[in-house]
C-alpha positions in Angstrom: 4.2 37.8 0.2 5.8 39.2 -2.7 2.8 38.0 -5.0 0.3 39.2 -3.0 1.7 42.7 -3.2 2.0 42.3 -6.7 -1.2 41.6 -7.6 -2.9 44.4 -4.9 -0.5 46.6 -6.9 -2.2 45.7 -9.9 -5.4 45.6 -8.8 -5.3 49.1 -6.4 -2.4 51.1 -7.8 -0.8 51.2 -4.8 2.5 49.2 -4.5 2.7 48.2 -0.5 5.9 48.0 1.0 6.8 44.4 2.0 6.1 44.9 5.6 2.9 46.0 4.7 2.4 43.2 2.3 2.2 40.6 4.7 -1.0 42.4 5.8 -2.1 42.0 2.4 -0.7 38.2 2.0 -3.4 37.8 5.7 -6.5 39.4 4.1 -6.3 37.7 0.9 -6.1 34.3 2.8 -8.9 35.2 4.9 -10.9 36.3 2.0 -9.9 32.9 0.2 -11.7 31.0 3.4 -14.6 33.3 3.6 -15.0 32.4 -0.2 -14.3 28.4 0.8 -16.8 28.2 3.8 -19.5 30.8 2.1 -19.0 33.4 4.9 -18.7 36.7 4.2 -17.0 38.9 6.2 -15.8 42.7 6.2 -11.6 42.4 6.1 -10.0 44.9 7.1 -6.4 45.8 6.6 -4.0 48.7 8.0 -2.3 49.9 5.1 0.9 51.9 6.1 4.1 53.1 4.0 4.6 52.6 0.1 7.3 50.4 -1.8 9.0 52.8 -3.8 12.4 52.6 -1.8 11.5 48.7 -1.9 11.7 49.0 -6.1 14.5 46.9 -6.3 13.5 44.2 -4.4 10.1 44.0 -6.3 12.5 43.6 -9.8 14.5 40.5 -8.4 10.6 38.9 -7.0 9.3 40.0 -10.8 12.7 38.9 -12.8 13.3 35.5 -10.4 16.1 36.9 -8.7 15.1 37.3 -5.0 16.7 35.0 -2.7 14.3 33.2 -0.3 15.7 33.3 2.8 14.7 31.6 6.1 16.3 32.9 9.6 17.8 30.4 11.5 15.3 29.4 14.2 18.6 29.3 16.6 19.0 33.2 15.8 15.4 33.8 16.6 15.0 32.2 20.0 18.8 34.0 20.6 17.0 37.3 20.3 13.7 36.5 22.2 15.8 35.3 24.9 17.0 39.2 25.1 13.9 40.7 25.5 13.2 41.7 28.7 10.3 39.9 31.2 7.7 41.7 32.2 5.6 40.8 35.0 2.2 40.1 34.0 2.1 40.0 30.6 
């Protein structure tokens, strides 16, 4: 995610925050199988929010310092389980 941010950053001059990176990470991939199948498509992204209170994580991605970290699949169905039902949906 980081390295798709990173190079839209260099590319746009516009560093995305890492939540909206993984909007970013999406279109590029998409882009990639429009380019694989020879489709061409308009992509679209939502672009909110900017990365400069995110600075810091962007040096440990650039100097190999960020930790990649996985949430325990146990945690994740442990929240889900809390959301409440609606009917319906």
């Amino acid at each position: 995610m980081f390295e798709a941010a990173v190079l839209f950053a260099r590319t746009q001059g516009i560093v995305p925050a890492p939540e909206t990176a993984h909007a970013v990470r999406a279109a590029i991939d998409e882009a990639i199988k429009c380019r694989e199948n020879g489709e061409e498509k308009c992509i679209v992204i939502a672009f909110s929010g900017h990365g400069h209170f995110d600075l810091a994580a962007y040096d440990d991605y650039l100097s190999g310092q960020l930790k990649d970290y996985e949430y325990p699949e146990e945690k994740i169905k442990e929240a889900l389980e809390k959301i409440p039902k609606i009917p319906g949906v």
